[in-house]
N, C-alpha and C positions, 0 to 999 in steps of 0.2 A: 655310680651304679648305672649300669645300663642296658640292663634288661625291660620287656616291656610289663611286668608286671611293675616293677619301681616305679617307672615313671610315672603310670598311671598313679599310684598311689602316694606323686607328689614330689617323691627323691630326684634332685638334681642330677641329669646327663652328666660322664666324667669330663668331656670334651669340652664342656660350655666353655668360654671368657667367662672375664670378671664384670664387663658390660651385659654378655647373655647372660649371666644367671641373676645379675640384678633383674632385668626384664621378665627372667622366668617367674621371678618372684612376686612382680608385681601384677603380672597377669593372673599368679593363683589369687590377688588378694582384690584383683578387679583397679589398682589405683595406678596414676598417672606415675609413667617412668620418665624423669624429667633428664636428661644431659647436657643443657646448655648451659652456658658458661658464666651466662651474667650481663658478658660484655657483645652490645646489639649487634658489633662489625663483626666478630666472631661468630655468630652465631647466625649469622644472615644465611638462607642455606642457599641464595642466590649467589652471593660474593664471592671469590678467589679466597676466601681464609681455608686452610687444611685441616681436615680435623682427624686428629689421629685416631690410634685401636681405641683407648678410653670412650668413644665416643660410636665404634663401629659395633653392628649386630650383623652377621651373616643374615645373608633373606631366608635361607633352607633352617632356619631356625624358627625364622617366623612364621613361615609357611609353616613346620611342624608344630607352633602352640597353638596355628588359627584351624587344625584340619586333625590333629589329635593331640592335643594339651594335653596339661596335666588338669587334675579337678581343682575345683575353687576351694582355696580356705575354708572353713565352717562357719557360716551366716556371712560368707560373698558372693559375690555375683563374678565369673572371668568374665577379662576384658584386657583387651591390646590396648594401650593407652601411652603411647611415647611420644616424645617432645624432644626436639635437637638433635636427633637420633642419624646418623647416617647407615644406610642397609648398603651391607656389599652385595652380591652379585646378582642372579635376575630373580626377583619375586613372581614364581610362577605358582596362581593358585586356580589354574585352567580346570575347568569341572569339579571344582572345589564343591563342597558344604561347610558355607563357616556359621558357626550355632553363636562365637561370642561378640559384642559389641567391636568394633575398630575405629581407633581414631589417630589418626599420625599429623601433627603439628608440626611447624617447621623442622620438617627430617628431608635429607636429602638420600635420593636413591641414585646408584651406580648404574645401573641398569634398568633398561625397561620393564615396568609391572605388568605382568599376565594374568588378565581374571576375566580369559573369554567361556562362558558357561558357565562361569561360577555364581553360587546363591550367598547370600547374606542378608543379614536383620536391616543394620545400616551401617553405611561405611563415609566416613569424615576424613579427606585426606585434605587438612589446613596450611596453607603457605609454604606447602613442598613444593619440591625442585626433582622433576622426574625425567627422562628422556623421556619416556613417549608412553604413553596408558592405552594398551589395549583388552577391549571390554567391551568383545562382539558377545551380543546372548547373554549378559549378566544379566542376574536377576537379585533385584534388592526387595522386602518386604517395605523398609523404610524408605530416607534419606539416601541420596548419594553426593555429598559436600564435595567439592575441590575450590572452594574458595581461595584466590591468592596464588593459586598453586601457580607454577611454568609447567610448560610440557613442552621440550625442545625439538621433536619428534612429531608433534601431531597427537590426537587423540580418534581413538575408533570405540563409537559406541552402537553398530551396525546392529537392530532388533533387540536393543538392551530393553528390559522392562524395568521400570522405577516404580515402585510401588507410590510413595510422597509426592516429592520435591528431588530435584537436580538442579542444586548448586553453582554457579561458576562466577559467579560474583570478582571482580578484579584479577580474576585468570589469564594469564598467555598465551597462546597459542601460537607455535610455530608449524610451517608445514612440514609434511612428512614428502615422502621422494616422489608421491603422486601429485602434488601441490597443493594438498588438503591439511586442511590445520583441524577441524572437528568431522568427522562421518558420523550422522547419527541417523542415518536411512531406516526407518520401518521402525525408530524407537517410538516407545509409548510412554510415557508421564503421569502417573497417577493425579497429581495436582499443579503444582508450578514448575515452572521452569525458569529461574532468575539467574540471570547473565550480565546485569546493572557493572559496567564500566568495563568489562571483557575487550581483551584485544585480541584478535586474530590476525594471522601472518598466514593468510593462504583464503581456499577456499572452504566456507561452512556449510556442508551439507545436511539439510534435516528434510529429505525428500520422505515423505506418505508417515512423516511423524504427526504424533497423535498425544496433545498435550491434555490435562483435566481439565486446567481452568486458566491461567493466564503465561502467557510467554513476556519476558521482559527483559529487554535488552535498551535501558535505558543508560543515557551514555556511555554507550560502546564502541567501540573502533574496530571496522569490519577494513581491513585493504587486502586486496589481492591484485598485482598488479601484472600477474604472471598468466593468470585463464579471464575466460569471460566473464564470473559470476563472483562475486565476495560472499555472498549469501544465495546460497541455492535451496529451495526449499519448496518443491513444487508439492500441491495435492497435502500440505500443511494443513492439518485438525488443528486448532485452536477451540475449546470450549467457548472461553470468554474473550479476552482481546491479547492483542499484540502490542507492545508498547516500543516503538523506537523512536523516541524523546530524550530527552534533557535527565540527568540524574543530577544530585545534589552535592556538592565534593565536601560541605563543610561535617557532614556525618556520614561519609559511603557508605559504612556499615548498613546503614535503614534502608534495608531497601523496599521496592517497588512502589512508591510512593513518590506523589510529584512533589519538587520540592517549594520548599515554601517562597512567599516572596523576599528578595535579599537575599538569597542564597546562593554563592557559588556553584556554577552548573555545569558542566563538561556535555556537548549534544552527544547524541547518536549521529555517528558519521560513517559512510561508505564509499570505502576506493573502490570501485568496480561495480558492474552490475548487481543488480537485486532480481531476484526472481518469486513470486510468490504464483506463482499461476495455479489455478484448479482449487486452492486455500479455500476454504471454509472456519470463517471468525467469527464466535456466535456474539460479540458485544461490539466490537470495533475494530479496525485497523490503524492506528495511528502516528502519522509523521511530526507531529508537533516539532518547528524547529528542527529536524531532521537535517542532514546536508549530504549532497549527494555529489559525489566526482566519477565523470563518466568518461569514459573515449567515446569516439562517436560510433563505435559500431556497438555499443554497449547499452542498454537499459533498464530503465525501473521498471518490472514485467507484473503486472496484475491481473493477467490474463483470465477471463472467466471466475473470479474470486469472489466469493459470498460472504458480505455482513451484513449486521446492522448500523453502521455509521464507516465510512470512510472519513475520516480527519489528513484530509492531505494540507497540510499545515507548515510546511518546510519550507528550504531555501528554493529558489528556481535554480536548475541545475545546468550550468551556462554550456555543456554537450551532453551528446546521448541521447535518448529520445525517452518517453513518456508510456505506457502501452497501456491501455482500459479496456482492449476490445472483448465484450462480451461478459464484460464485471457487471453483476447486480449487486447493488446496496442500497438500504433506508434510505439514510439522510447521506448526504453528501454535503461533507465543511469543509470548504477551502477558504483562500485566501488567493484576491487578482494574482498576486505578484510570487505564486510558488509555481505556478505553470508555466514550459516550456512557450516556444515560440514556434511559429510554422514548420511545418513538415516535422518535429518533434513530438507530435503529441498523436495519439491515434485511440480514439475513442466507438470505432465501428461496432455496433449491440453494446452498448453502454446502458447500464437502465439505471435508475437514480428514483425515488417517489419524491424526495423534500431537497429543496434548498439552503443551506445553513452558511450565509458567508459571513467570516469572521475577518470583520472592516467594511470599509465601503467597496463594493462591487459593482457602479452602475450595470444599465443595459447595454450602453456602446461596448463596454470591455468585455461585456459574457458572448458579445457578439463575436467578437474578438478571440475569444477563448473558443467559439466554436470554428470561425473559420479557419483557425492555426490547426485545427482535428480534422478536417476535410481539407487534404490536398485536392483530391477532386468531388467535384459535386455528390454530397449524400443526405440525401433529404431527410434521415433519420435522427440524425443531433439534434436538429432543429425540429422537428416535431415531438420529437422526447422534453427537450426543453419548453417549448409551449404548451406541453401539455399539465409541466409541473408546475409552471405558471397557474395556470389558467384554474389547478385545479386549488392552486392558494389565493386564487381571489384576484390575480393581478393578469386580468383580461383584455387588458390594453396593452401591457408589453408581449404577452403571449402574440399579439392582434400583428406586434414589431416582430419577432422572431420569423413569425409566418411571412412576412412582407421580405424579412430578410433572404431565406429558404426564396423566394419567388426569384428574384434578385439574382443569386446565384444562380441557378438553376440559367437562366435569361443568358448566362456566360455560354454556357453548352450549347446550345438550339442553334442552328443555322438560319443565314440572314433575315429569309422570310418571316422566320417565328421569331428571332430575336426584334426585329421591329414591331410587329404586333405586342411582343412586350411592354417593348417602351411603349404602346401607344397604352395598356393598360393600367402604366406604372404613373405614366402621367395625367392620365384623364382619373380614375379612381383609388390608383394603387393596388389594383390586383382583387379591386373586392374589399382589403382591408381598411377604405377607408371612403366607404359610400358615399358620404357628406360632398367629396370635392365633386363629382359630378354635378351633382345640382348649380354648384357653382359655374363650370363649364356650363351647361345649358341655361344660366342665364347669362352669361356673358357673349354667349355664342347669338341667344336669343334680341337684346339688347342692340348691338351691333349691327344685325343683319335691319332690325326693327329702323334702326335709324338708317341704314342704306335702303331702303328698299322705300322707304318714305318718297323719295327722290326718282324713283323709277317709274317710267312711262308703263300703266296697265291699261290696255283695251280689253273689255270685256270680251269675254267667249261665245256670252250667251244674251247679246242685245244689255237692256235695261232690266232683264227680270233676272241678273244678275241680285247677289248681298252688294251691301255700300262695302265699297272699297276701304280696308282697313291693317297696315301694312304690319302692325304688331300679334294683327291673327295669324295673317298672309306666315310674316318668319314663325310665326309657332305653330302654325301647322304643316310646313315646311320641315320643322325641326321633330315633329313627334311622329316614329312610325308609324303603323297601322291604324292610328286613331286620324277622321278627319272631320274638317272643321269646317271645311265647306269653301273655304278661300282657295286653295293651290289650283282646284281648278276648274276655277270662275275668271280666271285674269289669264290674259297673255302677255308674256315674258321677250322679248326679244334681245340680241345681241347681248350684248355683256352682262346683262342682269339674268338671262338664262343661263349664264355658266354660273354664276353666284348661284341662282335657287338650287342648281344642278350639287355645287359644293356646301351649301346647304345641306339638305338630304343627305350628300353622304357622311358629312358629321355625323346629325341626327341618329342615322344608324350607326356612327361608331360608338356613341356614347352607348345608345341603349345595350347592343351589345356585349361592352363590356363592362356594365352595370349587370347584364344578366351572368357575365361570366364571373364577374367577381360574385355574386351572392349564390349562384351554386356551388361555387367553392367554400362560402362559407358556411354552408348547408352542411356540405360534403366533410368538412374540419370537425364543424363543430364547435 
């Protein structure tokens, strides 16, 4: 019968197969239409096995139960529910409304699926084998599963809205002929978005995606070795965190969950560039163990990105470069040994509030870490960093940062000012280290006191001169504007007047840069 009141009212199309009318029926009855064979090689819908009509459903079939079916049995619910299933030719259900549940489990599709504009409840397509899923503008109330699945073709989910959760949990992706393996530009996520052991074959786009609550792409294999980028994802909404860490292989299934210890673990690994620039992560970003393979015009891009915790915790990535300019984050956890090396790292408007190193990090190495971010002199790493110091209590390596910052800076200046550096690097350190003056002005003092003991003084002024006393005499020689009444009561001749003459102009080099260094650190802070 094939008229449209029959069908409505349940009676089987003339046309069907003996595989379509079995599915006709079970979708009136809402249960699982099962065709697999038994046997796992056969039934793999990755593998070369063939599987004949018995096992084939035209798509314009399925298309016609998910967009006008027949009604459900009395006390069912419909529901698409196939298992082993191979669909011939293109599943187009472009602008669809589909009202009943879908779930397709290892079913292989002939052709590429079409569900750009289409709505649906929630759609589950488990460890298929599809060419290529396009699904610009769906919209799901639910879930949208592809767990397992391949997509030989690429997948487009350009402004899809997901109501839930999107799935892709041990998925493949191949690229399509633009060299993109996912487009998910301008999608939205209702809650998670979990991609735990995913491999991509191109580049993944989630540019101005906008997830609920957490993105997880723990042990997943991002390579693209064909564009810049493996992971392009600029101006990323993340609610809570981002996870590209270690998964657990002894239960994939579990996912987003760090695994426990003993556990077999597969990292998050990237051929190619990363890009997160502009991202807003409202819990973390985290590389835990991460690995990154770069070319050298390629990098890990963090441009401008806001959280509250960066966990840069990963391998150091032996090319490529580093990029933090102008990232704000809480705390900042790293580790020495994940950070590139010179001219790799560039940290220009970096802001950070807390320190969190996980291992040991002396000061030499953080100093180190700052100087590999400044190819050329920037006094800003280094005031950022002592100021996170200083405001943890640790006001004496803060006191080293500053001194460091001075130092550098000392590289730049032309000869005149570069030696007056040195003179203030040696005599006090720049202010950051008061104490050693005093010791210069008693050594200076000292010294002069014993040479000058020795020197011929005729009074200036007869016998109503002070008693001649040659440890005033060097110390008030050595003190500017203060006097003591010696310098000049005595006459100095020949070679002991170029001493008191070199005298004095110590004297004033110290004070000097005793006063320079402590307006400086007036001025710091």
């Amino acid at each position: 019968m094939t008229d449209g009141a029959g069908i409505r009212a349940g009676d089987l199309p003339d046309d069907l197969t003996a595989a379509e009318a079995g599915m006709w029926q079970a979708f009136r009855n809402g249960s699982v239409y099962d065709l697999s064979s038994g046997d796992s090689v056969v039934d793999d819908p990755h593998g070369g096995h063939p599987w004949g009509p018995e096992r084939t459903v035209r798509a314009r079939i399925v298309c016609w139960l998910l967009l006008d079916g027949p009604p459900a049995l009395a006390g069912r619910v419909a529901a698409l529910k196939l298992w082993g299933v191979h669909v011939s030719g293109t599943l187009d259900l472009a602008g669809g409304s589909v009202e009943p549940y879908v779930e397709l489990r290892g079913c292989r599709f002939e052709r590429e699926v079409l569900l750009p504009e289409a709505r649906f409840r929630t759609v589950r397509f488990v460890d298929c084998s599809v060419p290529r899923l396009e699904a610009a503008r769906v919209h799901t109330e639910g879930d949208l599963h592809l767990p397992r699945c391949r997509f030989h073709n690429g997948v487009r989910l350009t402004d899809a809205h997901i109501g839930t959760d999107l799935m892709l949990n041990q998925a493949i992706v191949y690229r399509d002929r633009s060299g993109r393996s996912l487009t998910a530009d301008g999608m939205t996520v209702g809650q998670d978005l979990q991609a735990d052991l995913l491999e991509s074959h191109g580049e993944l786009r989630l540019r101005s995606a906008k997830i609920g609550v957490s993105l997880s792409l723990r042990g997943a294999r991002l390579a693209n070795p064909y564009t810049r980028y493996a992971l392009n994802a600029p101006q990323l909404t993340v609610e809570r965190a981002i996870y590209l860490t270690p998964a657990g292989l002894d239960n994939p299934m579990v996912s987003g969950a760090t695994p426990a210890r003993g556990t077999r673990i597969q990292r998050f690994e990237c051929e190619g560039g990363l890009r997160l620039d502009d991202g807003r992560f409202g819990d973390a970003v985290d590389f835990e163990r991460a690995r990154f393979t770069l070319g050298d015009d390629q990098e890990l891009s963090l441009r401008r990105v806001q959280t509250s915790e960066l966990r840069f915790l990963g391998e150091r990535p032996a090319r490529g470069r580093v990029v933090l300019s102008g990232a704000r984050v809480v705390n900042l956890m790293d580790r020495r040994d994940s950070w590139p090396g010179p001219g790799r790292l560039h940290m220009g408007g970096f802001s950070y509030e807390n320190l969190v190193p996980r291992g040991p990090f002396p000061l030499t190495e953080r100093l180190r870490w700052l100087a590999a971010a400044t190819a050329e002199y920037n006094p800003e790493p280094y005031e950022r960093l002592a100021a996170v110091l200083r405001s943890g209590g640790e006001d004496e390596d803060a006191r080293e940062v500053l001194l460091a910052k001075q130092r550098r800076r000392r590289q730049t200046l032309p000869l005149a000012a570069k030696l007056w550096g040195y003179a203030q690097d040696w005599t006090v350190a720049y202010g950051y280290r008061p104490g050693r003056a005093l010791v210069w002005m008693a050594v200076l003092w000292a010294a002069s006191s014993v040479a000058f003991a020795h020197a011929d003084h005729p009074p200036l002024r007869g016998a109503a001169g002070p008693q001649w006393n040659p440890a005033l005499f060097a110390l008030d020689l050595l003190l500017p504007v203060i006097d003591l009444g010696q310098a000049g009561a005595w006459q100095l001749r020949g070679g002991w007047q170029w001493l008191s003459a070199v005298v004095i102009l110590l004297g004033w080099t110290l004070a000097t840069t005793v006063a320079a260094g402590a307006t400086r650190l007036l001025r710091r802070g």
